[in-house]
Backbone as CSV, one residue per row, in Angstrom:
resi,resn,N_x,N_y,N_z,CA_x,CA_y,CA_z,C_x,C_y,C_z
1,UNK,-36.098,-5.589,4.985,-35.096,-5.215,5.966,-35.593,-3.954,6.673
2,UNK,-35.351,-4.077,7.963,-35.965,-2.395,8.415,-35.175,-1.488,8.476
3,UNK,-35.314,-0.336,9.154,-34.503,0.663,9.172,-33.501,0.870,9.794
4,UNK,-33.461,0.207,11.279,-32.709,0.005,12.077,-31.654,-1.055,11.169
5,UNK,-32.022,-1.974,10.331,-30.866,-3.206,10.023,-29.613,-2.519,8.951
6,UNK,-30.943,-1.514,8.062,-30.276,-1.000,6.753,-29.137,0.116,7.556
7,UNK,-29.804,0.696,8.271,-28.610,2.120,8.757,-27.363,1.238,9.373
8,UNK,-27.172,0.075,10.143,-26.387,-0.524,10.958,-25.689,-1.226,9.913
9,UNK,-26.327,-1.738,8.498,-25.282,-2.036,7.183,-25.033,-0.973,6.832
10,UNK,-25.058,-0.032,6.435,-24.771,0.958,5.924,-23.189,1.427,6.648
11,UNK,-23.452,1.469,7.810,-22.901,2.363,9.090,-21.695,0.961,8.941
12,UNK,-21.789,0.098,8.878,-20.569,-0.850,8.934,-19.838,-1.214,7.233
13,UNK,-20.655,-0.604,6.500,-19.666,-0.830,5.357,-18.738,0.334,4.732
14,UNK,-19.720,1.482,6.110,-18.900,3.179,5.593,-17.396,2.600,6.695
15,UNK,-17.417,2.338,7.583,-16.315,1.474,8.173,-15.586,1.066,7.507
16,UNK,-16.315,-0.513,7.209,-15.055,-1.071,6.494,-14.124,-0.338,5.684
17,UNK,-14.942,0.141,4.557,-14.150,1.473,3.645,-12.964,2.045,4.064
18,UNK,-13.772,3.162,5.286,-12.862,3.715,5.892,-10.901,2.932,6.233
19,UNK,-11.704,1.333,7.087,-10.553,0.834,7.717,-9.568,0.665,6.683
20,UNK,-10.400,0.041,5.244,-9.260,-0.743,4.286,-8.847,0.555,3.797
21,UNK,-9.156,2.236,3.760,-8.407,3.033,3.314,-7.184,3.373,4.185
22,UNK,-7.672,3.573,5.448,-6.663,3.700,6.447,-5.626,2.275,6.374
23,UNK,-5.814,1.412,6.517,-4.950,0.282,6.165,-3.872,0.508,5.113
24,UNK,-4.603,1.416,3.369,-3.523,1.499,2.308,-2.590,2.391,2.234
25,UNK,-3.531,3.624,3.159,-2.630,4.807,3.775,-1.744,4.701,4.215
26,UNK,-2.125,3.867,4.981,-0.534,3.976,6.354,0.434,2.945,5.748
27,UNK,-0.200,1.830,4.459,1.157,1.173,4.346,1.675,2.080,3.236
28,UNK,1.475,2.734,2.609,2.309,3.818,1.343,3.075,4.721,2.303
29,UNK,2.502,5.107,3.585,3.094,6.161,4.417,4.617,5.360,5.114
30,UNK,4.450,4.127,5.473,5.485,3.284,5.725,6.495,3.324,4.519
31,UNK,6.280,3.076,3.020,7.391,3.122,2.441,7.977,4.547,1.984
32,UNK,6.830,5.122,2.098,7.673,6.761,1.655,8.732,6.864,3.262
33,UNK,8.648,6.749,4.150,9.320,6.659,5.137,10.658,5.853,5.291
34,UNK,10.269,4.422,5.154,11.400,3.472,5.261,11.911,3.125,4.085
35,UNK,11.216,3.149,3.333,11.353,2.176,1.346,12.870,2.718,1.191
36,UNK,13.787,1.885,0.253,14.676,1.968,0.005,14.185,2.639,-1.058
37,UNK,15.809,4.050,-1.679,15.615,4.843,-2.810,16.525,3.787,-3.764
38,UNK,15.422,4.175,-4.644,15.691,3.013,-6.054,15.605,4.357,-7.240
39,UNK,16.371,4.663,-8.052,16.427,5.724,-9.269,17.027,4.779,-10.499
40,UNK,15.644,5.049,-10.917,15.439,4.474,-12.463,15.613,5.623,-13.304
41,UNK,16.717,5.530,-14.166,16.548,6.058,-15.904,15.704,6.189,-16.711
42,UNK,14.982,7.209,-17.204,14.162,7.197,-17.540,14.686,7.484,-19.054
43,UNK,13.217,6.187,-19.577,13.608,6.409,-21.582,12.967,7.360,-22.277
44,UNK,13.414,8.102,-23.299,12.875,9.101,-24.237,11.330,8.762,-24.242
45,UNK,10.607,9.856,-24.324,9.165,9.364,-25.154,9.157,10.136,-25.646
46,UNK,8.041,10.160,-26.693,7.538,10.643,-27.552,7.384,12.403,-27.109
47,UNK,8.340,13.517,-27.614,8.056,14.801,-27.508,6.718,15.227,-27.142
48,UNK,5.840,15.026,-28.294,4.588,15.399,-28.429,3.475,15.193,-27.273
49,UNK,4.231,13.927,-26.298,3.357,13.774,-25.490,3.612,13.788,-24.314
50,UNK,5.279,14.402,-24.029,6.058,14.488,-22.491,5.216,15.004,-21.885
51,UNK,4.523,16.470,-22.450,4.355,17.550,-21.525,2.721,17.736,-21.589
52,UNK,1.636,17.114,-20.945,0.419,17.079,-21.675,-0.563,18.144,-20.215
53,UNK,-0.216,19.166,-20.315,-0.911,19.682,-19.067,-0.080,19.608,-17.582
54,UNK,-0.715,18.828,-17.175,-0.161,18.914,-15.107,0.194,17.152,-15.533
55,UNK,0.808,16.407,-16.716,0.920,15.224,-16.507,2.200,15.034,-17.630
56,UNK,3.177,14.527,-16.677,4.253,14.304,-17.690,4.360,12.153,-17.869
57,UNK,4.123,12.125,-19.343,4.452,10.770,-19.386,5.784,10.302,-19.304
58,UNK,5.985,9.170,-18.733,7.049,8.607,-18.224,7.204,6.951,-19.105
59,UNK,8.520,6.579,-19.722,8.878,4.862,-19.709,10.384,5.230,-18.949
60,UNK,11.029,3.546,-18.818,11.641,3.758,-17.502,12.933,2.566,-18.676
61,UNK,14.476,3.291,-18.959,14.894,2.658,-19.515,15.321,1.187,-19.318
62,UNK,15.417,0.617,-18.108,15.090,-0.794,-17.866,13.774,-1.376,-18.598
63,UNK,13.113,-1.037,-18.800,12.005,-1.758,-18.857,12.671,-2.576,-20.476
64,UNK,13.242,-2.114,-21.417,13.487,-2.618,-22.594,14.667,-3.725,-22.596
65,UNK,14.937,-4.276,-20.687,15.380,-5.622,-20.681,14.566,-6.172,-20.179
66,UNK,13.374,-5.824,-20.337,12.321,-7.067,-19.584,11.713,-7.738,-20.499
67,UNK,11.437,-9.293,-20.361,10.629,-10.024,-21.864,9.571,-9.634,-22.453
68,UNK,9.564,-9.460,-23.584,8.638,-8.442,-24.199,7.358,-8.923,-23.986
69,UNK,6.555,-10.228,-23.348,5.577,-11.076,-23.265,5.263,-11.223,-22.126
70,UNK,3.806,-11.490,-21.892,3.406,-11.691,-20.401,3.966,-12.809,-19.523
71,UNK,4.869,-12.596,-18.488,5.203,-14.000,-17.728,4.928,-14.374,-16.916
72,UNK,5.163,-15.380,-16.069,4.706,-15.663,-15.229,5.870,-14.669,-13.697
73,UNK,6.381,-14.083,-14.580,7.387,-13.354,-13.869,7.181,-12.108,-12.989
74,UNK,7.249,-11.949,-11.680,6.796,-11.219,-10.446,7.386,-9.727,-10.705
75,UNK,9.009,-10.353,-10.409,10.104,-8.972,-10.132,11.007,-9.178,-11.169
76,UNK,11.255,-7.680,-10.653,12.721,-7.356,-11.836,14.135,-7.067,-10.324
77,UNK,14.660,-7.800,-10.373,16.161,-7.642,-9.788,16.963,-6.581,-10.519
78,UNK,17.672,-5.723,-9.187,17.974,-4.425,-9.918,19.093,-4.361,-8.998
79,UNK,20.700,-3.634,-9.343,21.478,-3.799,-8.567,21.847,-1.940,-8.792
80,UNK,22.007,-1.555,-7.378,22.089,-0.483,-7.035,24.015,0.265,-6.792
81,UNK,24.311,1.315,-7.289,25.580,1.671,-7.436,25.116,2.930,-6.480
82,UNK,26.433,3.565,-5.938,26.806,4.506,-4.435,25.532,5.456,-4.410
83,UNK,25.025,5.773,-5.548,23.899,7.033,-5.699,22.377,6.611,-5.808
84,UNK,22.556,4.898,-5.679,20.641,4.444,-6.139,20.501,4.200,-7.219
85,UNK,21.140,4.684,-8.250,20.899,4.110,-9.465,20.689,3.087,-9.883
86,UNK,19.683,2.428,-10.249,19.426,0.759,-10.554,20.137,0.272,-12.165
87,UNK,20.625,-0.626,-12.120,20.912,-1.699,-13.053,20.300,-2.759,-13.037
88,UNK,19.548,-3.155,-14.446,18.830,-4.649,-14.278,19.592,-5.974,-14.256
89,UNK,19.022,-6.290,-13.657,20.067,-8.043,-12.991,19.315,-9.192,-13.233
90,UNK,17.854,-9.101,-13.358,17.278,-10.460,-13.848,15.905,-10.241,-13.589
91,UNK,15.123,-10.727,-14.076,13.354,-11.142,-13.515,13.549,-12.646,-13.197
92,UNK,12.838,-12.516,-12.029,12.241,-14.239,-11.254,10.881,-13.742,-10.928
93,UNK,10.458,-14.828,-10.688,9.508,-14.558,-9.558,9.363,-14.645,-8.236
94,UNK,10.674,-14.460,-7.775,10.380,-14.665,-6.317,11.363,-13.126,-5.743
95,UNK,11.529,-12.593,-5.169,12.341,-11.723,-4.497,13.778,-12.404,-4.099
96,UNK,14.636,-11.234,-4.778,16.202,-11.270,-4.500,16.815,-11.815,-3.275
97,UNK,17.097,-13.104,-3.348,17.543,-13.653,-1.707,18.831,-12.275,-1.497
98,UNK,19.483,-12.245,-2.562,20.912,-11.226,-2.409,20.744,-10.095,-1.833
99,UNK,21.188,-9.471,-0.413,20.749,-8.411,0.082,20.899,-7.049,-0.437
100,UNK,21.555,-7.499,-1.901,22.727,-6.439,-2.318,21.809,-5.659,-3.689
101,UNK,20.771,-6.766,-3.650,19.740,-6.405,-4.707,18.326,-6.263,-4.311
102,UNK,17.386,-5.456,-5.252,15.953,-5.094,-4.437,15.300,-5.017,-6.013
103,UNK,14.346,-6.029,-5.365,13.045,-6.331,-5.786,12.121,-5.489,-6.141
104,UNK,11.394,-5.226,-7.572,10.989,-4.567,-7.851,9.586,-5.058,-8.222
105,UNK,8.220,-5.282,-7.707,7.210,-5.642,-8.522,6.869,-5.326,-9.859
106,UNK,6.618,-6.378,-11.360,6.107,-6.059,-12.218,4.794,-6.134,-12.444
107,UNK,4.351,-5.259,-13.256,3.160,-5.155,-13.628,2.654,-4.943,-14.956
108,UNK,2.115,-5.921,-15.433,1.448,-5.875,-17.353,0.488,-4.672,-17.468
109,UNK,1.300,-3.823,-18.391,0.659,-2.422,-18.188,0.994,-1.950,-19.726
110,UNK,-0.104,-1.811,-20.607,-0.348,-1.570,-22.195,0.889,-2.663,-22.721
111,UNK,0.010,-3.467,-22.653,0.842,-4.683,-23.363,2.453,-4.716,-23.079
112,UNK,3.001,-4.654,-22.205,3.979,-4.943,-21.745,4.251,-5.016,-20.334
113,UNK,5.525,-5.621,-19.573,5.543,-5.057,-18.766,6.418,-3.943,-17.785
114,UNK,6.173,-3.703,-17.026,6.248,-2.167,-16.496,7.060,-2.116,-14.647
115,UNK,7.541,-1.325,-14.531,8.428,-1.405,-13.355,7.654,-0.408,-12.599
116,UNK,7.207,0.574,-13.245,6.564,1.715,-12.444,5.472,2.293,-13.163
117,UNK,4.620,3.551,-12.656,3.761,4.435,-13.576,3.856,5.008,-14.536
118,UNK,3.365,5.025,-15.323,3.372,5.518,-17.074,3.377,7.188,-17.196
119,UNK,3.060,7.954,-15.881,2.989,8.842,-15.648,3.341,9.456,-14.459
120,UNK,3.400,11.068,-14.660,3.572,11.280,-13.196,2.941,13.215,-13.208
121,UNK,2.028,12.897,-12.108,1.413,14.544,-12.159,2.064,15.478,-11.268
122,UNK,1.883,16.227,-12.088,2.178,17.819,-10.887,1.605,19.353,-10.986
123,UNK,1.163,20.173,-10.035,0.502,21.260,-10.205,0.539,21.919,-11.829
124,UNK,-0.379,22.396,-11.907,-0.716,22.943,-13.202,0.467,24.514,-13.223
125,UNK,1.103,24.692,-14.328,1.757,25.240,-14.535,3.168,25.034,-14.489
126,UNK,3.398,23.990,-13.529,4.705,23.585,-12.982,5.597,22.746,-13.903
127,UNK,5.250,22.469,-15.404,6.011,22.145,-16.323,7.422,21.808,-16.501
128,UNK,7.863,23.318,-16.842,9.376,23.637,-16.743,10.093,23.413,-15.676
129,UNK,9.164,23.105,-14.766,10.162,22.485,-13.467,10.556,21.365,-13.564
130,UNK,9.770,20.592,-14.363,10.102,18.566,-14.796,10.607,18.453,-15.814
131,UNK,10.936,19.539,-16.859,10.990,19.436,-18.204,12.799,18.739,-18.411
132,UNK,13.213,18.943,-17.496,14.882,18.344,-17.592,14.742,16.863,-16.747
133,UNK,13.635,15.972,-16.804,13.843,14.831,-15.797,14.220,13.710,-16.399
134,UNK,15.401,13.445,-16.237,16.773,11.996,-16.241,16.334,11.030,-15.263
135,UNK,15.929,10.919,-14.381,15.620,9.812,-13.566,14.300,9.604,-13.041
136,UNK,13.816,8.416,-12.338,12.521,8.569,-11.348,12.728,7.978,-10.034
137,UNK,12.693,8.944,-9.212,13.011,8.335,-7.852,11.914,7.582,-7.488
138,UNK,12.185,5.839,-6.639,11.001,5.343,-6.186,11.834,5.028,-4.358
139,UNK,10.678,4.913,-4.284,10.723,4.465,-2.477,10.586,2.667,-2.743
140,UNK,11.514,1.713,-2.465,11.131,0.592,-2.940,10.552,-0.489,-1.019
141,UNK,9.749,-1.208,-0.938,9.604,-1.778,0.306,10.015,-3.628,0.089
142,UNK,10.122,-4.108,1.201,11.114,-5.344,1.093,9.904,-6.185,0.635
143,UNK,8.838,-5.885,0.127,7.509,-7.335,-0.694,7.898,-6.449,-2.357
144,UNK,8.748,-5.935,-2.770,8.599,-5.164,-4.017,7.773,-4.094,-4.559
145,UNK,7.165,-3.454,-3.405,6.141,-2.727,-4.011,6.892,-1.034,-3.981
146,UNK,7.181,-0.095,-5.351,7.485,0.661,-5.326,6.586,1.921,-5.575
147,UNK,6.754,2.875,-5.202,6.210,4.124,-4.825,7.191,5.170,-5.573
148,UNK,6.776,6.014,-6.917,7.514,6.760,-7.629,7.127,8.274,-6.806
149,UNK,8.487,9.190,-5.969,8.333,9.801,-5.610,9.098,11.321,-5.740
150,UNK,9.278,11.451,-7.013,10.465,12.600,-7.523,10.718,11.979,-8.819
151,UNK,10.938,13.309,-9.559,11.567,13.121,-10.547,13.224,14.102,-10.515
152,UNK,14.452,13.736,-10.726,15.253,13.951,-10.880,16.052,14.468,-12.375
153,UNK,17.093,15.390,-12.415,17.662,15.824,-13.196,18.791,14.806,-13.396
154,UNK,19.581,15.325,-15.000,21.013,14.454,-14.786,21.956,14.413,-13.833
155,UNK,22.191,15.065,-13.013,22.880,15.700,-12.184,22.078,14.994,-10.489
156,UNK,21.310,14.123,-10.883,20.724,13.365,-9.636,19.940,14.332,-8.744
157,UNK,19.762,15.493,-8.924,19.309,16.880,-8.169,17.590,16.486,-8.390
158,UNK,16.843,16.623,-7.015,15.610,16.956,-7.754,14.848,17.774,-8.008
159,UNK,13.647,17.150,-8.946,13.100,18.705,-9.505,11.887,19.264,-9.007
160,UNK,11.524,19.825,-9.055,10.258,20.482,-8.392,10.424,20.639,-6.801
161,UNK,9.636,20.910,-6.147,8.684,20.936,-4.694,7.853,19.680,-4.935
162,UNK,8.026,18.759,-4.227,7.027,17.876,-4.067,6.315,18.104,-2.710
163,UNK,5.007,18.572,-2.603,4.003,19.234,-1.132,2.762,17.930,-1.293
164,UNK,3.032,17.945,-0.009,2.080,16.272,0.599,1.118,17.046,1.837
């Protein structure tokens, strides 16, 4: 191949890159924008391992109505009360015809499955700012794909500065 062919592959796959990043960008930037707020309950974990540095682990108390086994199952149907708060309503695999309910993508994540991230980071030192978090705010979009963007107190208040 000569030099001219290799720089002109090169030069079109630093592109592509580029495009399909700009492509994932702007659709996460779309649901932090439009996504419906979906606030999940979050379940106890393990003390020892809430607070591990700039990374607080997270389970999400819905998740312990979802079938404990891999399914062929997409979403979790979640029905929302005056403040966002989700209640689980069913897994299908197809998205909630009911407008009244929103679709949540699942995902098989350490042998189970999972509504959201197992974690959630924040500046180093900033601990005690998450250390009271009752909920996880997500941005949800109408294909199910959610975006965890706050963590919340009991009191629905949130916690920290989140800086983008």
């Amino acid at each position: 191949m000569s030099r001219i062919a290799l720089r002109v592959a090169l030069l079109a796959s630093l592109l592509l890159v580029a495009a399909a990043a700009f492509v994932a960008v702007t659709g996460n930037e779309r649901i932090l924008r439009e996504g419906r707020i979906v606030l999940l309950h979050l379940a106890p974990v393990d003390p020892r391992s809430l607070m591990q540095g700039d990374y607080m682990a997270l389970r999400y108390a819905i998740e312990s109505e979802l079938p404990a086994q891999d399914s062929a199952h997409g979403y979790a149907h979640v029905g929302l009360d005056a403040q966002g708060r989700a209640t689980f309503v069913a897994v299908a695999d197809e998205l909630p015809a009911d407008p009244a309910l929103v679709g949540m993508k699942l995902r098989w994540r350490e042998h189970r499955l999972s509504v959201g991230p197992n974690g959630f980071f924040f500046q180093e030192g900033r601990a005690a700012d998450f250390a009271a978090a009752k909920w996880g705010e997500f941005r949800v979009d109408e294909q199910g794909k959610a975006l965890l963007t706050h963590l919340r107190a009991e009191d629905l208040s949130r916690l920290g500065e989140n800086r983008r």
